[in-house]
N, C-alpha and C positions, 0 to 999 in steps of 0.2 A: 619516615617519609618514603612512599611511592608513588612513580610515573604509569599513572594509569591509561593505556591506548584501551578507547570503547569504538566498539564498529557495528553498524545495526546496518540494515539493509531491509528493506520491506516483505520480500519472495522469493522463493528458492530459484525462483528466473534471476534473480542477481547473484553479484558475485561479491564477495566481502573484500578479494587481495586487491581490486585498487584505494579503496579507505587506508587498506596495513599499511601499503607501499608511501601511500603522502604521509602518511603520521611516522612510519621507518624512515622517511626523505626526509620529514621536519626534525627527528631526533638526530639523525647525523649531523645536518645543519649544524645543528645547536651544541650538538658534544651532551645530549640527552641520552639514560640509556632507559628503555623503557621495559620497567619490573613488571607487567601483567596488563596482559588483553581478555579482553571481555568481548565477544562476540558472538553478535544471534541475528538469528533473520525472521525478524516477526513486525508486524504492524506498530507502528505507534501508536497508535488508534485504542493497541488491549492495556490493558490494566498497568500499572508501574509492579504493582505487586505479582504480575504474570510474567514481566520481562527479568532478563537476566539483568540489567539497568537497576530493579528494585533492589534487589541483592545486593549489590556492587555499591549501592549508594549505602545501604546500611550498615557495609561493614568498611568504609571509610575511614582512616585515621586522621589524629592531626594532622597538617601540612601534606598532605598525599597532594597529586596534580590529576585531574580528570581529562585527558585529553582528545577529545573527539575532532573528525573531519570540518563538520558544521553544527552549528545549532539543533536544527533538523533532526540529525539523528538520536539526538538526545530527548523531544518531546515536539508534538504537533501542535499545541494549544498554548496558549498566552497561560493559561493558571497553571499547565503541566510544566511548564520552562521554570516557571517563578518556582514554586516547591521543589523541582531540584537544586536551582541555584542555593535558595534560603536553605535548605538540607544539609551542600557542599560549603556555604559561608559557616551557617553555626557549628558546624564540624572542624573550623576553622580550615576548610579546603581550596582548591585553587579552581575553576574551570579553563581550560584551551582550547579554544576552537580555531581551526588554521585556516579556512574558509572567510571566517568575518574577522581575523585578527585578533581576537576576542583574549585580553588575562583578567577573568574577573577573582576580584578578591574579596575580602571581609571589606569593605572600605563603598562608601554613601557614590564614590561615582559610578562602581562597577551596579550597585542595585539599580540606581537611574538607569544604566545603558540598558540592564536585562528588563527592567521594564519596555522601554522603545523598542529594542529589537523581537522581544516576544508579542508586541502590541502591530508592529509591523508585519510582522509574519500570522499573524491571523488574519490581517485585512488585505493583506493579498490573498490568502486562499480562498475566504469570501467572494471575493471579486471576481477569484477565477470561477469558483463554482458559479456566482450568480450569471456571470457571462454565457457558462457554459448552459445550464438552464434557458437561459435568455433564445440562444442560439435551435435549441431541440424546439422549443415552443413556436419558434418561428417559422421552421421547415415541416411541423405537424400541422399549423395553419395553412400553408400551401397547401396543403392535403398530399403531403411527399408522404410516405411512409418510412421508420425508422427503422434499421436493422439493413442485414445484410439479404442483397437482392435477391430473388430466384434467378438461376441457371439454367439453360438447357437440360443440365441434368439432374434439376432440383430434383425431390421426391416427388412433389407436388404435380408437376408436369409426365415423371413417373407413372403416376397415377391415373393422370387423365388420358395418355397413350393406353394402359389396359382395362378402359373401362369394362370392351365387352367381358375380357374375360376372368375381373373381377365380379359381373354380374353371373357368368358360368360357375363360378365359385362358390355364391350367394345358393346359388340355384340348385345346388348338388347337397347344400343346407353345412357347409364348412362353417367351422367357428371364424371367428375376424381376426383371431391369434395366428389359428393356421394360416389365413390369406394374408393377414401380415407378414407374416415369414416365409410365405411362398414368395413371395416380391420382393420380399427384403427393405420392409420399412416396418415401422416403431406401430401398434397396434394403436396408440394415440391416433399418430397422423392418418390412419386409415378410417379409425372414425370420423375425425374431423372431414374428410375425403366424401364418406356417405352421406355426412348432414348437409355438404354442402350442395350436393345433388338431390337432397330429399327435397330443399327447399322450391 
């Protein structure tokens, strides 16, 4: 039997020691000593067979305990939750999650609950997505534009301060690479820059 701590984190912009720190705060609590951590920062979203999660679940023993922060970190999706739990029960394992309280075992109530909780957690991300959608559709209908605004010192306004002497440039028969890098903007943007003056 081993106390398994899992710690996922989505981006290298996160940090993994406050999950350690609650699941190290919950085994003192408890007079738990935890024999292996498992720790990666990748998406839930990739493959189980991509995460270090895939592994860890496959080499599982009897009565081992899987202990995670929250549900969450262990899969996004109502069928990804369900196949780890059915994984850890016929393995006869234990899940903990310290967040929703959670001791699921081999036993018909603990499947109930991972059903609800995995079914609840897709219909709220739904909902946020659908809102958030909802939201962008409605401020493109305004005819607001989306993204971050031009500056004073956008490039774009850049550009239009040296017309004349992007047309001196033009004129001396420079390529658009060179005039791009004489100004110091992206040869993209400088085309985009002439078409809109063509028109």
């Amino acid at each position: 039997m081993a106390n398994i701590g899992y710690i996922r984190v989505s981006s290298n912009k996160q940090t993994l020691e406050h999950q350690r720190f609650e699941i190290e705060n919950f085994a003192l609590k408890n007079n738990i000593k935890i024999d292996t951590w498992v720790e990666e920062k990748i998406s839930s979203r990739k493959a189980l067979k991509n995460r270090k999660l895939g592994e860890l679940l496959d080499n599982l023993q009897e009565n081992d305990v899987l202990i995670s922060c929250e549900i969450s970190r262990l899969g996004r999706s109502l069928l990804e939750v369900m196949r780890i739990l059915e994984t850890c029960l016929n393995k006869n394992c234990q899940v903990w999650t310290l967040k929703e309280n959670y001791r699921l075992g081999n036993d018909i109530q603990s499947k109930v609950l991972a059903f609800a909780f995995g079914l609840a957690a897709e219909i709220e991300r739904k909902l946020i997505s659908d809102r958030t959608k909802s939201s962008l559709a409605n401020i493109k209908a305004q005819g607001k534009k989306l993204g971050r605004p031009f500056t004073a010192e956008s490039k774009k306004l850049k550009l239009s301060k040296n017309s004349k002497k992007i047309q001196k440039l033009l004129d001396k028969h420079l390529s658009k690479s060179e005039i791009a890098r004489i100004l110091g903007v992206g040869r993209g943007t400088l085309r985009r820059y002439l078409d809109r003056q063509a028109r």
